[in-house]
PDB file of N, CA, C and O in Angstrom:
ATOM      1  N   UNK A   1      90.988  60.813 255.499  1.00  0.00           N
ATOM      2  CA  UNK A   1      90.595  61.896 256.378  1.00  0.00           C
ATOM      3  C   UNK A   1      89.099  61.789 256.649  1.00  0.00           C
ATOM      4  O   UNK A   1      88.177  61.909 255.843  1.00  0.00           O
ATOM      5  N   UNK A   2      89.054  61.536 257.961  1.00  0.00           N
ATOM      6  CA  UNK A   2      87.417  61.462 258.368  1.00  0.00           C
ATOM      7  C   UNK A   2      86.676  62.760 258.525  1.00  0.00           C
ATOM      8  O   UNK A   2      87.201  63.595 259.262  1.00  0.00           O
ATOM      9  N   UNK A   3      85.382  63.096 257.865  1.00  0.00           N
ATOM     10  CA  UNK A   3      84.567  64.145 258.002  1.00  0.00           C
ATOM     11  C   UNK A   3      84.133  63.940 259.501  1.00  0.00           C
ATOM     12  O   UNK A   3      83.828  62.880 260.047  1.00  0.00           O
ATOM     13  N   UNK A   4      84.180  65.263 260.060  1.00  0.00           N
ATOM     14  CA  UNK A   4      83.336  65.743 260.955  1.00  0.00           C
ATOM     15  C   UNK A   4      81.996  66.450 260.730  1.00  0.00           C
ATOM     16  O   UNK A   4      81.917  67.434 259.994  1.00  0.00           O
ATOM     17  N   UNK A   5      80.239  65.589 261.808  1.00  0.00           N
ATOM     18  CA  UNK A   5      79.504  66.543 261.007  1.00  0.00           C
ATOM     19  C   UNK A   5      79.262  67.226 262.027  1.00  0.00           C
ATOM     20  O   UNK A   5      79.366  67.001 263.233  1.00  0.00           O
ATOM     21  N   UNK A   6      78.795  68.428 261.191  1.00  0.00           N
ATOM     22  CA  UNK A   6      78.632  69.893 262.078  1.00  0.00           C
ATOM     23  C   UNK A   6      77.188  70.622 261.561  1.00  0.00           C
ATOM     24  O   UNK A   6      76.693  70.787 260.446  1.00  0.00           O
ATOM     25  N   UNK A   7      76.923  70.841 262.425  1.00  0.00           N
ATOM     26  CA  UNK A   7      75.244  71.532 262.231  1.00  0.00           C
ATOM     27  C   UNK A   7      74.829  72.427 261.329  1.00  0.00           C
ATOM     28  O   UNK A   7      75.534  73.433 261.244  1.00  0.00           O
ATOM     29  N   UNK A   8      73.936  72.366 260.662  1.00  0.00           N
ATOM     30  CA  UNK A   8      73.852  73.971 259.468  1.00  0.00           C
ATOM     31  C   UNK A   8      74.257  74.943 260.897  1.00  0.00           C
ATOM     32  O   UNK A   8      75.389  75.379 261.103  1.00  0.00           O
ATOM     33  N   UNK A   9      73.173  75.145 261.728  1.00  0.00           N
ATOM     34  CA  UNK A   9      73.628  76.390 262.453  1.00  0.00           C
ATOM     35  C   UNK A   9      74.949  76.606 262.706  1.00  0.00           C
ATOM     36  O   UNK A   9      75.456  77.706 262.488  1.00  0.00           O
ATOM     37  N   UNK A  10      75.843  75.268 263.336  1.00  0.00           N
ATOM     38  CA  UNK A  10      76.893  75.664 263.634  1.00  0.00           C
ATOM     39  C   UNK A  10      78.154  76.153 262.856  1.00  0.00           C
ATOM     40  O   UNK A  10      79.183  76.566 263.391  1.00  0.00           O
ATOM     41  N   UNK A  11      77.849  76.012 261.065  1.00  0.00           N
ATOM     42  CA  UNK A  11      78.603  75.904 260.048  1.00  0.00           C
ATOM     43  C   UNK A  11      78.210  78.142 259.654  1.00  0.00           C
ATOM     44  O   UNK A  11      78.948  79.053 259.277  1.00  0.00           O
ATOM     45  N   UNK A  12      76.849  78.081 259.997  1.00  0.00           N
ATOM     46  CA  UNK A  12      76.440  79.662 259.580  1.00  0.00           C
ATOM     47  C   UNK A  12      77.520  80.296 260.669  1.00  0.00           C
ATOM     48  O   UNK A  12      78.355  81.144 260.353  1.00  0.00           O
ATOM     49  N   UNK A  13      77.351  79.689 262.141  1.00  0.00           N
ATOM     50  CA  UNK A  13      77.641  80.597 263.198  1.00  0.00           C
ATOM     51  C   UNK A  13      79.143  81.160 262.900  1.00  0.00           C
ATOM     52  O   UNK A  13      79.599  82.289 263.077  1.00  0.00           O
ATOM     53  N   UNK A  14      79.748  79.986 262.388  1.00  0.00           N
ATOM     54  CA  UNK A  14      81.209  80.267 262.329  1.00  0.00           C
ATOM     55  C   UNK A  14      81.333  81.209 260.873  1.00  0.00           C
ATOM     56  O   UNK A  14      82.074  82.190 260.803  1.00  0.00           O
ATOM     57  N   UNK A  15      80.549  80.770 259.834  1.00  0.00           N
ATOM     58  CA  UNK A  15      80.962  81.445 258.689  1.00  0.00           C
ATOM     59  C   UNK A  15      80.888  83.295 258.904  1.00  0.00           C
ATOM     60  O   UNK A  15      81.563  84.191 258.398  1.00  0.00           O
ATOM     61  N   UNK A  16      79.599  83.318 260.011  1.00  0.00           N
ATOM     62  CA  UNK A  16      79.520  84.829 260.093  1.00  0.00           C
ATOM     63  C   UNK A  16      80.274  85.684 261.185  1.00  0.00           C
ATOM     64  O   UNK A  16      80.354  86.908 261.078  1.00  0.00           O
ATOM     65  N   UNK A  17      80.746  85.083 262.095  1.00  0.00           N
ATOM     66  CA  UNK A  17      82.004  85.296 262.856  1.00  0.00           C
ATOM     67  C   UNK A  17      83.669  85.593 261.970  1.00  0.00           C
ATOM     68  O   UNK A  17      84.591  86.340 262.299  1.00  0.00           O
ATOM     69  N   UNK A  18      83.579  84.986 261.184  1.00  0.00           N
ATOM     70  CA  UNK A  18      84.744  85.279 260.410  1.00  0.00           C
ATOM     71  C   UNK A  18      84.525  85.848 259.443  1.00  0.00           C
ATOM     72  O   UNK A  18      85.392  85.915 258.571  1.00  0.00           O
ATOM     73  N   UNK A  19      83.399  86.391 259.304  1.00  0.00           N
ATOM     74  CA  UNK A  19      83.081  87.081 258.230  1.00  0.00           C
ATOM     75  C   UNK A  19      83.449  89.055 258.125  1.00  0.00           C
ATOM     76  O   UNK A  19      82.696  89.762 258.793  1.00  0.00           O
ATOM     77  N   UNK A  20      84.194  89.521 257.575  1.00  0.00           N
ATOM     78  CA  UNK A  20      84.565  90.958 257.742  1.00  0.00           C
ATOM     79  C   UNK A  20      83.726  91.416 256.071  1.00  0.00           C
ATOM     80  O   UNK A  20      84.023  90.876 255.006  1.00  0.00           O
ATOM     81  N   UNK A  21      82.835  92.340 256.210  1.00  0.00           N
ATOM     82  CA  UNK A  21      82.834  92.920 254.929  1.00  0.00           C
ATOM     83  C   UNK A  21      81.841  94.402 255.233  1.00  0.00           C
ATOM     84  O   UNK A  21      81.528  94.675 256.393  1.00  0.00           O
ATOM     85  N   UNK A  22      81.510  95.075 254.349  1.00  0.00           N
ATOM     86  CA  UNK A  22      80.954  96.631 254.075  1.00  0.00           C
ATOM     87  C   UNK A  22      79.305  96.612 253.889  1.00  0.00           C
ATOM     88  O   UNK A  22      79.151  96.039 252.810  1.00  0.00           O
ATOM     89  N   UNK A  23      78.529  96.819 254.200  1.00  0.00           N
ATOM     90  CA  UNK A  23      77.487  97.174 253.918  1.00  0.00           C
ATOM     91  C   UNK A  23      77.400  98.889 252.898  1.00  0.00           C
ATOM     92  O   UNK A  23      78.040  99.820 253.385  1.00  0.00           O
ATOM     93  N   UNK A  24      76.800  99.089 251.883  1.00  0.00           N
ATOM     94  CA  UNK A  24      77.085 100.228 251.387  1.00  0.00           C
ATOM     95  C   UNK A  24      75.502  99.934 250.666  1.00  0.00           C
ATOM     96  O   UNK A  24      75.070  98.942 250.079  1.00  0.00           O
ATOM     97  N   UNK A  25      74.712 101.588 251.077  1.00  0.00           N
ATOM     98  CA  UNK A  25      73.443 102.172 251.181  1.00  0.00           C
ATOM     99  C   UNK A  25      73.487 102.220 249.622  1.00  0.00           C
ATOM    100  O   UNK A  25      74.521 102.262 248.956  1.00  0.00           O
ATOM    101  N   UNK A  26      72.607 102.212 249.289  1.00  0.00           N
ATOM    102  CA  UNK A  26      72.256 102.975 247.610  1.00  0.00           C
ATOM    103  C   UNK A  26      70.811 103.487 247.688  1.00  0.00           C
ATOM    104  O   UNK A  26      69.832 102.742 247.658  1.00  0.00           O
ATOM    105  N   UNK A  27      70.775 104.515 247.767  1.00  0.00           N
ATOM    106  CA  UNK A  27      69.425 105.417 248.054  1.00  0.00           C
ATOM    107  C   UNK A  27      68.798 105.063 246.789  1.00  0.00           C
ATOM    108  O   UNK A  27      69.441 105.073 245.740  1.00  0.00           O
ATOM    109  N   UNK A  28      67.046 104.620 246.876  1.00  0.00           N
ATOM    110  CA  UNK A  28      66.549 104.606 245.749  1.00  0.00           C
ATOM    111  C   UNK A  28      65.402 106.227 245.262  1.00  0.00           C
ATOM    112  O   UNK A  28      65.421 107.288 245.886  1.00  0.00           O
ATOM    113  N   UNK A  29      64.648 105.965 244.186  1.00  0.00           N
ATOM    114  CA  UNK A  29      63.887 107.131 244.082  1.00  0.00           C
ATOM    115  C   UNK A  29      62.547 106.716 245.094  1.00  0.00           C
ATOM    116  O   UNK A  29      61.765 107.630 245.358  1.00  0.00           O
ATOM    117  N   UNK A  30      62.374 105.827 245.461  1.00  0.00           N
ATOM    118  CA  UNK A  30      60.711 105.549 245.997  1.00  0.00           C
ATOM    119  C   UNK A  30      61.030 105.614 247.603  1.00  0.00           C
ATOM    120  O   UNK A  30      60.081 105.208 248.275  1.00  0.00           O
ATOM    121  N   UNK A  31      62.546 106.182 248.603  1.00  0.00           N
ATOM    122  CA  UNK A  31      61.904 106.184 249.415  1.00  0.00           C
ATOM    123  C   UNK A  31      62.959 104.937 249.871  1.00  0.00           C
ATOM    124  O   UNK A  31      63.691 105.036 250.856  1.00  0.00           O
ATOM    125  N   UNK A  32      62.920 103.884 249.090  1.00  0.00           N
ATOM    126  CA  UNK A  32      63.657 102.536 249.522  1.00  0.00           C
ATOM    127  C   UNK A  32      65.230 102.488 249.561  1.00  0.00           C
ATOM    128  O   UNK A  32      65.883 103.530 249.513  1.00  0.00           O
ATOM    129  N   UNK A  33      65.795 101.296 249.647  1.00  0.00           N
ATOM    130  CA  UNK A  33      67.034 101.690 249.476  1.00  0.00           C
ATOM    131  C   UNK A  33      67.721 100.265 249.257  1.00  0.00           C
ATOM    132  O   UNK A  33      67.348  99.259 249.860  1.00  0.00           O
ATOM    133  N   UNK A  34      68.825 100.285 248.278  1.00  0.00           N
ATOM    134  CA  UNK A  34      69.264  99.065 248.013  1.00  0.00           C
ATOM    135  C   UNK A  34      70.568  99.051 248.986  1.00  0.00           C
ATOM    136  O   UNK A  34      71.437  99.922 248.957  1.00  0.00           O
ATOM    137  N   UNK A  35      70.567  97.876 249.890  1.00  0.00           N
ATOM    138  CA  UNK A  35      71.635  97.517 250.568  1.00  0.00           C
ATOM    139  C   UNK A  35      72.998  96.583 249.945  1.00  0.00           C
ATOM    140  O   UNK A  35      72.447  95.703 249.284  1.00  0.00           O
ATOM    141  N   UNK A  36      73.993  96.443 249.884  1.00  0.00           N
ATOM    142  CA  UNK A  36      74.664  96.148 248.790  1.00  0.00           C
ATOM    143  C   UNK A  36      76.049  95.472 249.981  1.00  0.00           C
ATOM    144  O   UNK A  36      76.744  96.226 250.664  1.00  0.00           O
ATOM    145  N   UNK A  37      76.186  93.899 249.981  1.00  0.00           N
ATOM    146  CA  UNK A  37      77.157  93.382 250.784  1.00  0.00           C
ATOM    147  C   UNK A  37      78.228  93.026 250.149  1.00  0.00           C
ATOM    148  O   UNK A  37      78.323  92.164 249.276  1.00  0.00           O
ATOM    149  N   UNK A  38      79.412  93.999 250.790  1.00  0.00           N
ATOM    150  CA  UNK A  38      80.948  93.575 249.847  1.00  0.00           C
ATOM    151  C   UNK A  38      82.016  93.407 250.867  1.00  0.00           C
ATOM    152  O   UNK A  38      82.055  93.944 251.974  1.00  0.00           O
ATOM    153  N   UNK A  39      83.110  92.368 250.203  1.00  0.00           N
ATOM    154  CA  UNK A  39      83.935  91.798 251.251  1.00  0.00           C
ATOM    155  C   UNK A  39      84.917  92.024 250.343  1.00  0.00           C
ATOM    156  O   UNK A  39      84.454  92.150 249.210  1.00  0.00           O
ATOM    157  N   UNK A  40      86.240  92.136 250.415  1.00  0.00           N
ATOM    158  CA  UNK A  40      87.408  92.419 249.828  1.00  0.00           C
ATOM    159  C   UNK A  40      87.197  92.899 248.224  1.00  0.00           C
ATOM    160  O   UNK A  40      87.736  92.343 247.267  1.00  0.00           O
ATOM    161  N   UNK A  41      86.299  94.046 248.149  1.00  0.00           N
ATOM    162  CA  UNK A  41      86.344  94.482 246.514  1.00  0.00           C
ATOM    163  C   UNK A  41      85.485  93.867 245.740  1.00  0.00           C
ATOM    164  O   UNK A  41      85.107  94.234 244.628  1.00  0.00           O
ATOM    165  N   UNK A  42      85.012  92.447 246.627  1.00  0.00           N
ATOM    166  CA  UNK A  42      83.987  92.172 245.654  1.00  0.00           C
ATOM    167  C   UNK A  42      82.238  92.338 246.325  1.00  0.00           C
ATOM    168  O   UNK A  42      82.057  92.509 247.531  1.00  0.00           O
ATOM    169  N   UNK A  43      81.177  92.261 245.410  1.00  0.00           N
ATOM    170  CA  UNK A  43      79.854  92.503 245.898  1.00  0.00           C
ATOM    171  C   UNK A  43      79.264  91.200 246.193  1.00  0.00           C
ATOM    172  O   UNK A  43      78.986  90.596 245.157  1.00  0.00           O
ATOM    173  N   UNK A  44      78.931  90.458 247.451  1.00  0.00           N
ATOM    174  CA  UNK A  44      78.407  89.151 247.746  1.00  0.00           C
ATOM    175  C   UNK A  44      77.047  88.703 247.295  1.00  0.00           C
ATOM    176  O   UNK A  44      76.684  87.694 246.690  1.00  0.00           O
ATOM    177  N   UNK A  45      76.219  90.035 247.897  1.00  0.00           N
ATOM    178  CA  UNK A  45      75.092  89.876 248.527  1.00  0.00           C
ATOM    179  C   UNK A  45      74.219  91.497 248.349  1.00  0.00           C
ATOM    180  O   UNK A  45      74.671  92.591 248.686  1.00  0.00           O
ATOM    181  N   UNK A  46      72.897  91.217 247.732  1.00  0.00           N
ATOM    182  CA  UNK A  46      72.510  92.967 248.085  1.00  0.00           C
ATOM    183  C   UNK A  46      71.192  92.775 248.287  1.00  0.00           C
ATOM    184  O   UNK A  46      70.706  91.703 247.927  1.00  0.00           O
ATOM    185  N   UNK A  47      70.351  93.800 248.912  1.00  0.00           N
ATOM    186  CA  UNK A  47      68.776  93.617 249.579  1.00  0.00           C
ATOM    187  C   UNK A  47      68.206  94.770 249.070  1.00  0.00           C
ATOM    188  O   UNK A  47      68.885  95.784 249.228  1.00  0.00           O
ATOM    189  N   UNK A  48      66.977  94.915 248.414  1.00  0.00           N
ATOM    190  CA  UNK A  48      66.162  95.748 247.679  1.00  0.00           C
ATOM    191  C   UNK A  48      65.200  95.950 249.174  1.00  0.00           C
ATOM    192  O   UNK A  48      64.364  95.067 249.364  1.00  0.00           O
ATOM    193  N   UNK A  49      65.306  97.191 250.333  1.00  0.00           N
ATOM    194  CA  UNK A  49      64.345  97.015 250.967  1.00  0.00           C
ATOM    195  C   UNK A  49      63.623  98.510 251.297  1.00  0.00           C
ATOM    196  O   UNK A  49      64.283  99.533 251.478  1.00  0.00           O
ATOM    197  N   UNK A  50      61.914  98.439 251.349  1.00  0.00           N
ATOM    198  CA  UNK A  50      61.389  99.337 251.398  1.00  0.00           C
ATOM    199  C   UNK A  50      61.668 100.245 252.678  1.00  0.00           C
ATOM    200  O   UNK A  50      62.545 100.018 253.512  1.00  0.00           O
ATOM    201  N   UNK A  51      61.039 100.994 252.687  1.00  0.00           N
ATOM    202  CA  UNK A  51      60.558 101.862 253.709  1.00  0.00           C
ATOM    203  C   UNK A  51      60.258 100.897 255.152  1.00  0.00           C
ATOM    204  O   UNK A  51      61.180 100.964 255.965  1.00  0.00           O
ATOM    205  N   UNK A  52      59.766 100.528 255.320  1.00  0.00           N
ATOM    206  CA  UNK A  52      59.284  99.573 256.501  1.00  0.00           C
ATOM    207  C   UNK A  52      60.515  98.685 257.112  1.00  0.00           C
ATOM    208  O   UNK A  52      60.829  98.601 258.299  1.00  0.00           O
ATOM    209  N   UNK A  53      61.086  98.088 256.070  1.00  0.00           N
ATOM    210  CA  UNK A  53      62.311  96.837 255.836  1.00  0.00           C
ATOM    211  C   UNK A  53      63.527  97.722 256.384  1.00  0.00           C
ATOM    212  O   UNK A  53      64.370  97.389 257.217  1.00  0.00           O
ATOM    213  N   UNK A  54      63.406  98.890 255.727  1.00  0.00           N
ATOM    214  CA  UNK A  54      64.916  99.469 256.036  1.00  0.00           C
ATOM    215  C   UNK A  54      64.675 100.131 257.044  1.00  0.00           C
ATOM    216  O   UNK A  54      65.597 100.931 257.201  1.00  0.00           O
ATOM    217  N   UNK A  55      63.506 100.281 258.244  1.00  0.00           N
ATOM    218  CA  UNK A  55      63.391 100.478 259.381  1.00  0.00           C
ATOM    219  C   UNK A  55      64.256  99.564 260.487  1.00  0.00           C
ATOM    220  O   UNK A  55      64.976  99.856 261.442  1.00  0.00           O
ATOM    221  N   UNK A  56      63.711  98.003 259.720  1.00  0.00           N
ATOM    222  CA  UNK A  56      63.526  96.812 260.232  1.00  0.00           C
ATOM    223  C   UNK A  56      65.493  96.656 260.519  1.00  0.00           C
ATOM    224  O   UNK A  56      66.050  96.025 261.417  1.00  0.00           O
ATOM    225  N   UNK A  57      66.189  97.542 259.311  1.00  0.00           N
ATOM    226  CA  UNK A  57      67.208  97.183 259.045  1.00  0.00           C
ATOM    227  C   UNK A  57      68.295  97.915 259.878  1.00  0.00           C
ATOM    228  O   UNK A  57      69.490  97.742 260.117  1.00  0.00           O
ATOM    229  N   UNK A  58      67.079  99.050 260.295  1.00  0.00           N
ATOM    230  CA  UNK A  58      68.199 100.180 261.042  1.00  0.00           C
ATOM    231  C   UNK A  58      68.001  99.733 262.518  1.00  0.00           C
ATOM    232  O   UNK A  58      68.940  99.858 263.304  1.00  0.00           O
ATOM    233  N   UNK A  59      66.871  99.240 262.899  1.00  0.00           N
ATOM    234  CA  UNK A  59      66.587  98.775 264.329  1.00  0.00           C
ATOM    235  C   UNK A  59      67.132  97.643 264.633  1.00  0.00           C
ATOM    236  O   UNK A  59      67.209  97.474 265.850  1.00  0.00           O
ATOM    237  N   UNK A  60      67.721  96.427 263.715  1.00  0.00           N
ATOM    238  CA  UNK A  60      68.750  95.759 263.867  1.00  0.00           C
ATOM    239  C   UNK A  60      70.103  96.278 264.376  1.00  0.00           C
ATOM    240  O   UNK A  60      70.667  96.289 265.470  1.00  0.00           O
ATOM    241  N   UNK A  61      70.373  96.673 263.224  1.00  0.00           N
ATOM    242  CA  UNK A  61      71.913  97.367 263.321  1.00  0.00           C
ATOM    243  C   UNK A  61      71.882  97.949 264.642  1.00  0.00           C
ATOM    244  O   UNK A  61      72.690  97.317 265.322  1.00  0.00           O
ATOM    245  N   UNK A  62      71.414  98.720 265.224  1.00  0.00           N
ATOM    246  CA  UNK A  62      71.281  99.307 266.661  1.00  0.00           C
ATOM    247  C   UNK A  62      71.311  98.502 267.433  1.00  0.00           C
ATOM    248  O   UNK A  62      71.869  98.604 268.526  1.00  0.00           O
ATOM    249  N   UNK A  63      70.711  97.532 267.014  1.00  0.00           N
ATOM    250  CA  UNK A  63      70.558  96.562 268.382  1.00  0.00           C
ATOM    251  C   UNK A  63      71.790  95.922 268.407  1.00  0.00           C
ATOM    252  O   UNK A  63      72.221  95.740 269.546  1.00  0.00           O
ATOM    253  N   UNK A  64      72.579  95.472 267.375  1.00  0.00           N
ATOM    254  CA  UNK A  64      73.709  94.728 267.319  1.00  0.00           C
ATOM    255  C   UNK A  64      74.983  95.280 267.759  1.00  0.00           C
ATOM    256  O   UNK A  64      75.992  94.760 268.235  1.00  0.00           O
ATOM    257  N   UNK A  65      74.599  96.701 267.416  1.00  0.00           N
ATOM    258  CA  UNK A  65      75.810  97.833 268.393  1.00  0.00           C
ATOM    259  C   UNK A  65      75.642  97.950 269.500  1.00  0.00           C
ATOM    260  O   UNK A  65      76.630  98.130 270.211  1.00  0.00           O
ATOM    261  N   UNK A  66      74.556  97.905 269.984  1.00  0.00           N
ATOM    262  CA  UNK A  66      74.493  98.071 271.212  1.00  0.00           C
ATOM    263  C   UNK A  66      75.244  96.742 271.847  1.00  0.00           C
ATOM    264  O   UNK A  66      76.012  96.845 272.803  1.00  0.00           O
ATOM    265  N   UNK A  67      75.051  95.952 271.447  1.00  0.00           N
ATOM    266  CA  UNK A  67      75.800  94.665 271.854  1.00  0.00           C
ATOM    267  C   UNK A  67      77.179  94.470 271.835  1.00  0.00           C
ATOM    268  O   UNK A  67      77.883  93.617 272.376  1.00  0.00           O
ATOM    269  N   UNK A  68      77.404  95.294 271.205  1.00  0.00           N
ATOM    270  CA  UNK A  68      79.254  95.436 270.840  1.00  0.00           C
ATOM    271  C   UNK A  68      79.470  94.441 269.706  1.00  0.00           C
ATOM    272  O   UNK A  68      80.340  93.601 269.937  1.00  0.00           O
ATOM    273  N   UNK A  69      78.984  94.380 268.775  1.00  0.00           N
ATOM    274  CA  UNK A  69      79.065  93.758 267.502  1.00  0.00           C
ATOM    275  C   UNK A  69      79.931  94.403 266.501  1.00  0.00           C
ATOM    276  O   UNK A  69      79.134  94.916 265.715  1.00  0.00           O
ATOM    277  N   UNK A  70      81.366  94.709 266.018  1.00  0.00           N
ATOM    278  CA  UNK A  70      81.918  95.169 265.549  1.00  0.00           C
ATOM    279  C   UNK A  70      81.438  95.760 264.166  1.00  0.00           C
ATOM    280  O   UNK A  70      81.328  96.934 263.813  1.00  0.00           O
ATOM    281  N   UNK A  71      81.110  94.218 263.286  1.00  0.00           N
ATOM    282  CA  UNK A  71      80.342  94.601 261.987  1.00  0.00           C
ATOM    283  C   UNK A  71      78.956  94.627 262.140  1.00  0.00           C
ATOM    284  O   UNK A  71      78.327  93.924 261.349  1.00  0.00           O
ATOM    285  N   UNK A  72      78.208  95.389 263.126  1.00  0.00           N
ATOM    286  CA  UNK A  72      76.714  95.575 263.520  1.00  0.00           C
ATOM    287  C   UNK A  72      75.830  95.556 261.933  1.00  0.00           C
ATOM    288  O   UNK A  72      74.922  94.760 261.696  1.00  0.00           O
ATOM    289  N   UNK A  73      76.356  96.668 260.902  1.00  0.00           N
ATOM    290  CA  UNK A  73      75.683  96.232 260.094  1.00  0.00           C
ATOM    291  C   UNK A  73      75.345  95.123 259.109  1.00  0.00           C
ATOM    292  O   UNK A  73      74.343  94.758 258.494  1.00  0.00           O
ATOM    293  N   UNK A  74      76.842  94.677 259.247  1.00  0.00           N
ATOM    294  CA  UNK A  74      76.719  92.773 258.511  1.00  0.00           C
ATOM    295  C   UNK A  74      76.474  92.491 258.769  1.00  0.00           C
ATOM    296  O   UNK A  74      76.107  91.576 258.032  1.00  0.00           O
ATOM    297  N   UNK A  75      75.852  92.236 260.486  1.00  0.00           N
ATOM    298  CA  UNK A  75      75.001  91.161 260.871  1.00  0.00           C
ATOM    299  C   UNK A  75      73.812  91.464 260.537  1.00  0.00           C
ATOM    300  O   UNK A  75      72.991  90.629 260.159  1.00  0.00           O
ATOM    301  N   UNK A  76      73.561  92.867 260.657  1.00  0.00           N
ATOM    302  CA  UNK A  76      71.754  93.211 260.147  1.00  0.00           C
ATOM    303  C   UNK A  76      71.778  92.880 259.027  1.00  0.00           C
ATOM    304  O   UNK A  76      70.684  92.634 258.519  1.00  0.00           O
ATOM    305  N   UNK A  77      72.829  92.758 258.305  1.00  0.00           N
ATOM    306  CA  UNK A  77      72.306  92.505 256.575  1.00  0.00           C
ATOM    307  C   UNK A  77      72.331  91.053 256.364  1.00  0.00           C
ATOM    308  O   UNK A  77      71.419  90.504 255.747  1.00  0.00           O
ATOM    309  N   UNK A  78      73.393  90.359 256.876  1.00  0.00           N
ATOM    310  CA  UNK A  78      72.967  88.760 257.044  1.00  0.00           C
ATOM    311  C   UNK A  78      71.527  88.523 257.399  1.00  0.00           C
ATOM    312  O   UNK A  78      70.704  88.072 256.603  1.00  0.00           O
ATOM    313  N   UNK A  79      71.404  88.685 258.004  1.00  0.00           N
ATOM    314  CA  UNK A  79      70.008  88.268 259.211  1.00  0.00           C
ATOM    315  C   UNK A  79      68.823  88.586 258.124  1.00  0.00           C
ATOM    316  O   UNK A  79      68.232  87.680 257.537  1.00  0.00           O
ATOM    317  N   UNK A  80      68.554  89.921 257.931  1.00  0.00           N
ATOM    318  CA  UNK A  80      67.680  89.822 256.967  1.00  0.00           C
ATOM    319  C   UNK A  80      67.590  89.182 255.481  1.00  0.00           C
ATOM    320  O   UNK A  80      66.574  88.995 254.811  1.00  0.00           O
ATOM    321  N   UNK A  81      69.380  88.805 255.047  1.00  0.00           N
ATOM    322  CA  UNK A  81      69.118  88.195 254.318  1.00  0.00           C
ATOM    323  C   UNK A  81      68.384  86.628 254.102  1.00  0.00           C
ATOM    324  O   UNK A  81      67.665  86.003 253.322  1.00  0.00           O
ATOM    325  N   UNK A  82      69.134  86.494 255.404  1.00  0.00           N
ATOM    326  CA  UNK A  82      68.640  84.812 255.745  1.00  0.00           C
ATOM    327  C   UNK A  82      67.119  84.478 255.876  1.00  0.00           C
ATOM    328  O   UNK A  82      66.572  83.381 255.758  1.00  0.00           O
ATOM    329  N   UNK A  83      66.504  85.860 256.185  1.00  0.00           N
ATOM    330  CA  UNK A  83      65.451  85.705 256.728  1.00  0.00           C
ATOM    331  C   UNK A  83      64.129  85.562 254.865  1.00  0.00           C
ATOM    332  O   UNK A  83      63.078  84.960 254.648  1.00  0.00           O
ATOM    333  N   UNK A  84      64.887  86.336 254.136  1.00  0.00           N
ATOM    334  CA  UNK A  84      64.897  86.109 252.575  1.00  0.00           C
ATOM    335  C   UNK A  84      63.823  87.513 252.230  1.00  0.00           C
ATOM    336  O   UNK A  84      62.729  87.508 251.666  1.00  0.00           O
ATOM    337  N   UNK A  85      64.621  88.690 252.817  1.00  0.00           N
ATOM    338  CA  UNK A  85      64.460  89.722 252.433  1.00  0.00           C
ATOM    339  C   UNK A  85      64.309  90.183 251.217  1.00  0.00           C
ATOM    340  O   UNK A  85      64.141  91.388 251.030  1.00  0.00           O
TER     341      UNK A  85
END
């Protein structure tokens, strides 16, 4: 069986297209808030982000709805993760 090669981008693009999972808030005491990424029961991925960040995080998400992005907030939480939030 011969490998096909395929681009990092094009390997992310698809992984996050098929990707279905929950974003779930965890309010901290300072103001911040821990973002917490889960896909069938389990926890993937989570982002410790301040005040500023979780601006950064809500002005995503908006933007991605506005687009008709189903999981608007998985993509904001990808994105910043990638970005190494």
């Amino acid at each position: 069986m011969a490998l096909i090669p395929v681009s990092l981008q094009q390997a992310c693009d698809a992984a996050s297209e098929s990707f279905s999972g929950e974003v779930i808030q965890q309010p901290c005491d300072s103001g911040a808030m821990w973002l917490e990424l889960w896909q069938h029961g389990h926890k993937m991925d989570e982002l410790y982000l301040d005040q500023d960040m979780l601006e950064v995080f809500i002005n995503l998400e908006a933007y991605y709805r506005q687009q008709g992005i189903d999981n608007s907030a998985v993509y904001a939480f990808q994105k910043l993760s990638d970005a190494g939030c």
